[in-house]
Every structure is written in structure tokens, then in C-alpha cells.
N, C-alpha and C positions, 0 to 999 in steps of 0.2 A: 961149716957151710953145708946145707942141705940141696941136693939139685933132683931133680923132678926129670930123671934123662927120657920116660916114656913118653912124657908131654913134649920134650925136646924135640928127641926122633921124631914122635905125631907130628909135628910144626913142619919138621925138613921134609920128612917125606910129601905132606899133603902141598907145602911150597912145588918140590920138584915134580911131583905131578899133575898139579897146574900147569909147570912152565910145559911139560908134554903134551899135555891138553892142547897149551895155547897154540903152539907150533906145530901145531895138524901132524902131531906124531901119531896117530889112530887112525886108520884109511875106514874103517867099520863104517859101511851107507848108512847105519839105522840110528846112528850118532850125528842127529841134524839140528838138535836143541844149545839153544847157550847154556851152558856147563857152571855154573860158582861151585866153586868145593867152600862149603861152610863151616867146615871143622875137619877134626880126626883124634880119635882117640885108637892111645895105644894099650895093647896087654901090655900087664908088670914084666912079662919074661921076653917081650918086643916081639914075639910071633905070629899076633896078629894084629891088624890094625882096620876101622872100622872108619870110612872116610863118609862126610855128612856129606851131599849135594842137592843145590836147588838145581832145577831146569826151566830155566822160561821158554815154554812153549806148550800147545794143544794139550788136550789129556795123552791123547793119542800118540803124537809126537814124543811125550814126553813118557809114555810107558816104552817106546820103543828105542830112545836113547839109552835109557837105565836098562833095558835088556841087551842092548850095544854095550857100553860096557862095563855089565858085570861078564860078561862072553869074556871082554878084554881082557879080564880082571890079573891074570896070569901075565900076560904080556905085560901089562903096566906095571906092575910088583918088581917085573923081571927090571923093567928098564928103568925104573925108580932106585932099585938095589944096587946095579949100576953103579950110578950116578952118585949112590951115596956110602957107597964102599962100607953096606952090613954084612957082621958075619950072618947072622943068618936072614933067610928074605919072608918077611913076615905077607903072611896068607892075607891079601887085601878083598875086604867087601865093603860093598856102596850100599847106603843107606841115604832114602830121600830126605832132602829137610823141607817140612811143611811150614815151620815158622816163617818162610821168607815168603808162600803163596800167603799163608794165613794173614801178616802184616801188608800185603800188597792188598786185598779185599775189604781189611778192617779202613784202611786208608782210601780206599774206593767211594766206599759207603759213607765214609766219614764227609769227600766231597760231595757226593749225592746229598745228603740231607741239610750241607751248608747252602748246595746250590736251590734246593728247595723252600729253606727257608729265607732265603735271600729273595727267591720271587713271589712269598706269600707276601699276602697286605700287612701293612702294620697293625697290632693288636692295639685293640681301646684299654684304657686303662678302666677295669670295674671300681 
């Protein structure tokens, strides 16, 4: 039986700091954005871990969340390690995930152009 335990850890970890997230475990004012963790990949030797997130919100808003907390980044590592009894507590960094603005815009435009063509005239047949 083969097991994948850095993808494992990656799962529990990025699990449990959601669940921190969720419960306003982070006082940080410049963390005003909705938060998805979209993934997380772990190093082979579990020392570090690279957590994927969307932020819906402004550009603005949304650069100053992601500089909230990567600030965190130590506190949350700390309280994630915690919670999930590693021996050692792997160095956490947040990286944005664009595919979920990227998919929200392509879906945009996609109703734009339905809603345009739905109020152009009907074409004659040549």
C-alpha cells in the first residue's frame, strides 16, 4: 500500500486552518477579505507547506488581506501545529490563487455576451 502522507498532512493542515480562519482566530484589521484556502502542497520532508488562497474582494482590499496574513504566517503555523500534534512545524506561505478570479470573469463575460445576444434582432437566414 503506497500513501501520499505530504498530500495527507497538506489536506489536515489547510483543513485546520480554515477551521482558524473561520472562527476569527486572527484579530489582524487588514484581514477584511473572504478567505477560500484553495489548496496546499506539502514539501517531501513536511517542512514546508505552501497554502493556495482566493480573496473575494477589491484589488486593494485584497493586496492588504494577503499582506495580513502572510505577517500571520508564524502564528498560524504555530496554531495549526497545535492542533495537529507535528513534530516538526512546517514554515507556512500563502500564495494567491488566480484560477478562482480568472473562472469568476470568464463566467462574467460569458453572461455578458449571452445577455447581448439574446437582445440582438434575429438573424435572416442568407
Amino acid at each position: 500500500m503506497t500513501t501520499n502522507r505530504p498530500a495527507r498532512v497538506a489536506e489536515e493542515f489547510r483543513h485546520e486552518l480554515g477551521a482558524i480562519l473561520a472562527r476569527g482566530g486572527l484579530k489582524d484589521p487588514r484581514v477584511t477579505g473572504f478567505v477560500t484556502l484553495t489548496g496546499a502542497k506539502m514539501a517531501p520532508d513536511l517542512k514546508e507547506i505552501t497554502v493556495y488562497l482566493s480573496i473575494h474582494a477589491e484589488e486593494k482590499e485584497r493586496e492588504r488581506t494577503l499582506e495580513g496574513l502572510r505577517a500571520a504566517a508564524t502564528f498560524l503555523q504555530r496554531e495549526v501545529s497545535r492542533n495537529l500534534r507535528l513534530r516538526y512545524t512546517p514554515h507556512l506561505r500563502f500564495v494567491y490563487d488566480e484560477s478562482v478570479a480568472r473562472g469568476d470573469r470568464i463566467e462574467r463575460l460569458l453572461k455578458e455576451a449571452k445577455a447581448k445576444d439574446a437582445g440582438a434582432p434575429p438573424k435572416e437566414d442568407e
